[in-house]
C-alpha positions in Angstrom: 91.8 -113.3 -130.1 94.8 -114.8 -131.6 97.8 -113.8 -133.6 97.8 -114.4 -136.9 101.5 -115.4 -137.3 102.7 -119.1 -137.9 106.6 -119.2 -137.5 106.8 -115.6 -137.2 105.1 -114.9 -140.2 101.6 -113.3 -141.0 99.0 -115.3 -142.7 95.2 -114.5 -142.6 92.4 -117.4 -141.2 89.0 -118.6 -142.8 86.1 -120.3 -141.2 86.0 -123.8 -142.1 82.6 -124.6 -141.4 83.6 -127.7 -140.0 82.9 -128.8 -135.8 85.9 -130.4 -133.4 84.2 -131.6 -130.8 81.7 -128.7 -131.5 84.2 -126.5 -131.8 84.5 -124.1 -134.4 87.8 -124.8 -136.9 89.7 -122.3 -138.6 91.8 -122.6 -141.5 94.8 -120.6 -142.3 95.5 -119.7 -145.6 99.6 -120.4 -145.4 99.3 -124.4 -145.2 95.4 -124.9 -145.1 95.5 -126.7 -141.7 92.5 -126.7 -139.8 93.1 -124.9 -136.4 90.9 -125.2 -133.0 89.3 -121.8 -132.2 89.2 -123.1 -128.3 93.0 -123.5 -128.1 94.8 -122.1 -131.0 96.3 -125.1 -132.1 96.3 -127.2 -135.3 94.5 -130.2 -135.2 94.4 -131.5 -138.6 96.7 -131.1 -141.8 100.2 -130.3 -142.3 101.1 -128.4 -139.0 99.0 -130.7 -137.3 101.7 -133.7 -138.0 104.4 -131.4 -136.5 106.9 -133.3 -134.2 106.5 -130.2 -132.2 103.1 -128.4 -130.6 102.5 -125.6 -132.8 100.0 -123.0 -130.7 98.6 -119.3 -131.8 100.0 -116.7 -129.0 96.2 -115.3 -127.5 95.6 -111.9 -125.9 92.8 -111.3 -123.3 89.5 -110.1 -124.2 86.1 -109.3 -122.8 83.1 -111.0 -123.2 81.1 -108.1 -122.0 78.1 -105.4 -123.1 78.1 -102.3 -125.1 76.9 -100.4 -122.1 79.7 -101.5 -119.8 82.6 -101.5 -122.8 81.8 -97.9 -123.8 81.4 -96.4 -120.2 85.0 -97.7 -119.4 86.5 -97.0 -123.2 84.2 -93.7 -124.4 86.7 -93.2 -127.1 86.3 -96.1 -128.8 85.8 -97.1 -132.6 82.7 -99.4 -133.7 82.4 -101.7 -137.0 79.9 -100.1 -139.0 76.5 -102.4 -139.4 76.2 -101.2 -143.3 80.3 -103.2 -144.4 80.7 -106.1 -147.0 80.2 -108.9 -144.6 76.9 -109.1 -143.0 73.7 -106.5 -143.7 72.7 -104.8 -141.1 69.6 -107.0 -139.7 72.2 -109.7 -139.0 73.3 -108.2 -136.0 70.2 -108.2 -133.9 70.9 -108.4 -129.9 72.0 -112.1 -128.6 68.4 -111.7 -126.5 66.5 -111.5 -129.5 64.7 -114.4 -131.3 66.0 -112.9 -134.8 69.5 -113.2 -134.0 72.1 -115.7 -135.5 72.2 -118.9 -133.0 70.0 -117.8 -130.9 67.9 -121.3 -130.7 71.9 -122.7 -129.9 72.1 -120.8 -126.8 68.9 -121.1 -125.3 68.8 -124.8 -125.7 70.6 -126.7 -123.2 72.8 -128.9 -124.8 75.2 -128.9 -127.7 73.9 -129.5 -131.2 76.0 -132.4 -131.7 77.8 -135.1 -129.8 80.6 -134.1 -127.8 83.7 -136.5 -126.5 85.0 -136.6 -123.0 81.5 -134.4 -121.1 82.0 -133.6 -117.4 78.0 -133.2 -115.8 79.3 -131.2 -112.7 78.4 -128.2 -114.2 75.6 -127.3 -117.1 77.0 -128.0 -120.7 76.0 -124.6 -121.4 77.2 -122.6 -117.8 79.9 -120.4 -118.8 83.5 -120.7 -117.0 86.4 -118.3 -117.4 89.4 -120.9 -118.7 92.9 -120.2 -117.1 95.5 -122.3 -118.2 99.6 -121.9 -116.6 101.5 -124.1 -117.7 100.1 -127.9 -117.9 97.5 -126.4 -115.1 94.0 -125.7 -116.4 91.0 -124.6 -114.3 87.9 -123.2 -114.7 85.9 -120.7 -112.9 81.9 -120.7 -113.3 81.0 -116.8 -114.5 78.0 -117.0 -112.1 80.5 -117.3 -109.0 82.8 -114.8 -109.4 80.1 -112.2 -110.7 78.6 -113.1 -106.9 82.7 -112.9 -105.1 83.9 -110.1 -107.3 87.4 -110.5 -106.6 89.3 -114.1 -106.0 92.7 -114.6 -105.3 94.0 -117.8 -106.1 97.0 -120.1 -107.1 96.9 -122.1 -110.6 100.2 -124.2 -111.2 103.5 -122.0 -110.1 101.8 -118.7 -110.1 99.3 -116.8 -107.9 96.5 -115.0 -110.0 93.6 -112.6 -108.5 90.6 -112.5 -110.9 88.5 -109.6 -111.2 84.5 -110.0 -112.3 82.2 -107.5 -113.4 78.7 -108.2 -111.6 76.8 -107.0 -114.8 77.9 -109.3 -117.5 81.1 -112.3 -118.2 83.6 -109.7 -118.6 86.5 -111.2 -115.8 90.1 -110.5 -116.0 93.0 -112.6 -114.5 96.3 -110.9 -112.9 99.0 -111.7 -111.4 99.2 -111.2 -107.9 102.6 -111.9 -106.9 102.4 -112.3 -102.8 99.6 -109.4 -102.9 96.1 -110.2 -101.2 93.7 -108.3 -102.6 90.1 -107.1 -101.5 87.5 -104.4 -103.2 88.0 -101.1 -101.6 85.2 -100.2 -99.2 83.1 -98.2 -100.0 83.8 -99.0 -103.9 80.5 -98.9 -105.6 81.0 -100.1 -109.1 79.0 -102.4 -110.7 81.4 -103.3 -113.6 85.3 -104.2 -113.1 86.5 -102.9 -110.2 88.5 -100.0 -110.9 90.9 -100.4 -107.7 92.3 -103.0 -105.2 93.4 -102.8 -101.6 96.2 -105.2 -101.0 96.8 -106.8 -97.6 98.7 -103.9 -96.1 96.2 -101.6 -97.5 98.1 -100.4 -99.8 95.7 -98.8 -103.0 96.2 -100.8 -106.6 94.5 -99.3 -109.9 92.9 -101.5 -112.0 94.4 -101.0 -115.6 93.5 -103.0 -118.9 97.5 -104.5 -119.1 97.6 -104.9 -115.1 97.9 -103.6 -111.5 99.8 -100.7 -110.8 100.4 -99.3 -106.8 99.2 -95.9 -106.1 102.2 -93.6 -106.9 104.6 -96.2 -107.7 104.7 -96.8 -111.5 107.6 -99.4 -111.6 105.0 -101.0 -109.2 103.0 -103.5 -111.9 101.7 -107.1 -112.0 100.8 -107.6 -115.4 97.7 -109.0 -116.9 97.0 -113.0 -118.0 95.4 -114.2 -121.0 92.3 -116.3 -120.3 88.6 -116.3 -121.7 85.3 -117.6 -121.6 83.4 -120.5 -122.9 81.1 -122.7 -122.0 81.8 -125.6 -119.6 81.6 -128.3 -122.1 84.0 -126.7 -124.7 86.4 -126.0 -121.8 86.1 -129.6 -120.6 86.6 -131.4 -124.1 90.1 -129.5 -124.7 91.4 -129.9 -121.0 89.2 -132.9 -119.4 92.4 -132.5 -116.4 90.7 -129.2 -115.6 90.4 -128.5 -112.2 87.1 -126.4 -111.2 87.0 -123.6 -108.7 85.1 -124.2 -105.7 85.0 -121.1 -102.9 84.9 -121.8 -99.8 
């Protein structure tokens, strides 16, 4: 999810139809530039031949399933399946054979060829991308739906990532000098809802970040990061480094 300003002002995107390293481009319809939908910068076109980097601010999102989203947000608003862009039989479930790329996901490599590949992980295994700074790593879903909580340090900052066990939703937080475990007892099968720092001290789980039990002004705020799959990841930051638990 990205914003849709370029220089501070609001344009709107297209879909290109054309690949980057089988990557989706996007157009915008200001200049016509061709944008990466991985990174959020432009890679061919007039803001492409910028002196300086040009890149789209991003917000955090979930890659998660109806079940979980609605349980944690009851209240919220769904695109109707009868609208002007798709009929309704094109959104069948990801797990069905009917649905849009469903042969692309199941097969295990990329359609086309992609520069700069990385075989230590699956080209399809999906990785929650952080980047701070010039520092890029990326964490394999399947590991931190099995550790649940990691606390870690990426470039000048030190993050904890929270992982639902159920599906790819994983958030990323700053952690300041905080330590954080689940709280015993805790018996949640999506995001965790709460922390317990190292002085076991209680930290609610929020969508924007951490706050302390009872202490408002008490906040470590939430990072943008999101998932793809390993291969996409790799071509746009081939200095990744990849999270290995102990």
């Amino acid at each position: 999810m990205y914003s849709a300003k370029i220089d501070g002002q609001p344009t709107t995107f297209g879909t290109s139809g054309f690949l980057y390293r089988s990557n989706k481009l996007m157009y915008d319809r200001k200049t016509n530039s061709l944008w990466s939908s991985l990174v959020g910068e432009p890679v061919i076109g007039d803001l492409a031949e910028r002196d300086e980097i040009i890149k789209l601010d991003f917000f955090p999102v979930a890659l998660t399933t109806w079940g979980e989203w609605v349980e944690e947000n009851p209240d919220t608003k769904v695109l109707s399946l009868d609208n002007e862009f798709y009929p309704p039989y094109f959104y069948e479930p990801e797990t069905s054979e009917r649905s849009i790329y469903y042969d692309y996901r199941v097969r295990a490599d990329t359609m086309f060829p992609v520069w700069n590949r990385d075989h230590v992980l699956e080209a399809k295994d999906e990785v929650l991308g952080l980047s701070i700074g010039d520092a890029h790593r990326a964490y394999p879903v399947m590991k931190l739906r099995e550790l649940r909580v990691v606390n870690d340090t990426l470039g000048d900052k030190n993050v904890v990532i929270l992982s639902s066990a159920m599906s790819s939703d994983a958030r990323v937080f700053e952690r300041g000098d905080e330590t954080f475990t689940l709280v015993s007892g805790e018996d949640i099968e999506g995001i965790p809802t709460s922390l317990v720092d190292s002085s076991g001290e209680v930290w609610v789980v929020g969508k924007a970040g951490l706050t302390k039990s009872g202490e408002q002004n008490a906040t470590l705020s939430r990072l943008p990061s999101f998932v793809a799959f390993w291969f996409g990841w790799y071509a746009f930051h081939p200095d990744t480094t990849l999270f290995e638990s102990e």
